[in-house]
C-alpha positions as CSV (number, residue, x, y, z in Angstrom):
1,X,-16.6,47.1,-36.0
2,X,-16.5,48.9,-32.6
3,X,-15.9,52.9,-32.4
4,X,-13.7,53.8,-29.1
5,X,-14.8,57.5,-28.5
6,X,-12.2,58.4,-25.7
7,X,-13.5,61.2,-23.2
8,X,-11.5,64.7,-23.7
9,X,-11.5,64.9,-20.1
10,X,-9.1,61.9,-19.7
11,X,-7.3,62.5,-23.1
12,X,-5.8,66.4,-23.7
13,X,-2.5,68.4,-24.0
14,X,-1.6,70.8,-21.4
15,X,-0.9,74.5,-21.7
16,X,1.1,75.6,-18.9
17,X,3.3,78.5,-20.3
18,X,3.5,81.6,-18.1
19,X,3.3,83.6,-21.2
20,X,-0.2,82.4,-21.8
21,X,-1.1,84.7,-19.0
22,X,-3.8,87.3,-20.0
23,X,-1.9,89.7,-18.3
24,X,1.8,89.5,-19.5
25,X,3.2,92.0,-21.5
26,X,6.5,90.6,-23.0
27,X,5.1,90.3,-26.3
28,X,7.2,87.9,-28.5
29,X,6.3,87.8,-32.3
30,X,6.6,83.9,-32.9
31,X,3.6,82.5,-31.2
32,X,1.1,81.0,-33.6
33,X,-1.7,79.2,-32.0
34,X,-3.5,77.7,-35.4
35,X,-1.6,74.7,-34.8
36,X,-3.0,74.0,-32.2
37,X,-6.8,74.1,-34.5
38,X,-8.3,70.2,-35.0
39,X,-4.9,68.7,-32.8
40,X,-7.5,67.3,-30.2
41,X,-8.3,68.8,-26.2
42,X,-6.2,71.1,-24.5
43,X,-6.0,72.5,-20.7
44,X,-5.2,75.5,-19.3
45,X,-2.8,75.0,-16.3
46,X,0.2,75.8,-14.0
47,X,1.5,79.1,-15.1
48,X,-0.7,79.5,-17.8
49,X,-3.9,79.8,-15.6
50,X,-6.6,77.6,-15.1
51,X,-9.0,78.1,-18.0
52,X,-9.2,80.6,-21.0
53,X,-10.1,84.2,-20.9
54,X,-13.4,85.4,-20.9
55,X,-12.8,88.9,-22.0
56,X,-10.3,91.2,-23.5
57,X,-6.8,91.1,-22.2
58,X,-5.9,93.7,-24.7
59,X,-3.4,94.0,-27.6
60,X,-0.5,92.8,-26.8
61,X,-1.0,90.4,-24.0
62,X,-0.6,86.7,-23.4
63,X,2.8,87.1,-25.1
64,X,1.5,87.8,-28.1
65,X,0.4,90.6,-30.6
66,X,-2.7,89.0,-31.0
67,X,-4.9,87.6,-27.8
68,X,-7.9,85.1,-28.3
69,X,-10.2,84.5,-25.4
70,X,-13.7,83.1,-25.1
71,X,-16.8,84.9,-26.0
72,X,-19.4,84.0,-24.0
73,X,-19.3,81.7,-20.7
74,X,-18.0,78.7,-19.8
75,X,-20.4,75.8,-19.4
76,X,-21.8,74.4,-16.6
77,X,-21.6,70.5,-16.0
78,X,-25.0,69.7,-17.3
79,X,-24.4,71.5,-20.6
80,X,-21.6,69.0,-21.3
81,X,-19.7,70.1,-24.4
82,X,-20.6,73.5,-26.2
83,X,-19.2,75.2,-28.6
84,X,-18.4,79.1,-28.3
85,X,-16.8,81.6,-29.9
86,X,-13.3,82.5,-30.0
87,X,-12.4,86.4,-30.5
88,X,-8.9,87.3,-31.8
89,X,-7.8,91.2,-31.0
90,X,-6.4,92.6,-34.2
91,X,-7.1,96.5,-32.9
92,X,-10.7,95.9,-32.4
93,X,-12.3,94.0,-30.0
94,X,-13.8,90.5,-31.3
95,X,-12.0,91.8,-35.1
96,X,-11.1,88.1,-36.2
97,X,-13.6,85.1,-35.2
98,X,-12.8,81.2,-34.8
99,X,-14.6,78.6,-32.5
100,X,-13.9,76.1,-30.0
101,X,-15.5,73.4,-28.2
102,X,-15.5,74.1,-24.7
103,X,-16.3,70.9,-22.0
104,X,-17.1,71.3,-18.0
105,X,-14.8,68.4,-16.7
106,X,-15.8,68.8,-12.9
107,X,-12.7,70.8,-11.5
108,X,-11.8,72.1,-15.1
109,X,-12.0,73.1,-18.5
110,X,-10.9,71.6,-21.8
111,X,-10.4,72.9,-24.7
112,X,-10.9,72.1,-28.6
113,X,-10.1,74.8,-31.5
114,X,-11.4,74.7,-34.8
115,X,-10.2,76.8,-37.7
116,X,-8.6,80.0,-37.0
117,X,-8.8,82.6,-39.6
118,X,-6.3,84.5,-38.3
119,X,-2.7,84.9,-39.3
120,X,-0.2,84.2,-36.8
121,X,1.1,85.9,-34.0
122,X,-2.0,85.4,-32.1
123,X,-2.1,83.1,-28.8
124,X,-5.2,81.4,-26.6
125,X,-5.0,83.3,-23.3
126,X,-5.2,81.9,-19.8
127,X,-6.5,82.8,-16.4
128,X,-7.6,81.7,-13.1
């Protein structure tokens, strides 16, 4: 029996909405990122930015009542894949914790989310 691993770096989704942006304010009350939890790698680009936020965009940014970015760094190359910390804004910063795999793919990042706690209305920002 032979187990095909395929590299995340060859094999993700995109996330290219505009809205994704840590910085828009349009907030819209329909985003809900936990289905995006255990659906394989994802990639911040076009619109959306080029990798997820590393701080606190706010309440109310990234289209969404709730913005999740990235607590801590992203890794370097020779880390390969590390898992981080995801903070979701729910009035105080860091209130609600998840965690994603993050992965150095040369020129970019990918993405894989695990188990939000958080209700919805919350949304994975982007920047560059």
């Amino acid at each position: 029996m032979f187990i095909c691993l395929v590299d995340g770096c060859h094999d993700y989704q995109n996330l290219t909405d505009a809205e994704r942006k840590y910085d828009y304010s349009p907030v819209s009350y329909s985003p809900c990122d936990n289905k995006l939890d255990n659906k394989g790698w994802h990639r911040f680009q076009g619109a959306a930015g080029t990798k997820m936020a590393t701080k606190s965009p706010g309440m109310f940014k990234c289209g969404a009542p709730f913005p999740a970015w990235l607590d801590g760094a992203h890794p370097t190359l020779a880390e390969g894949t590390v898992r981080r910390r995801v903070c979701i804004n729910r009035g105080i910063k860091c209130g609600k914790l998840s965690k994603v795999d993050v992965k150095n793919c040369t020129s970019y990042y990918i993405y894989k989310f695990y188990g939000s706690s958080a209700a919805c209305n919350f949304r994975y920002c982007g920047t560059d």
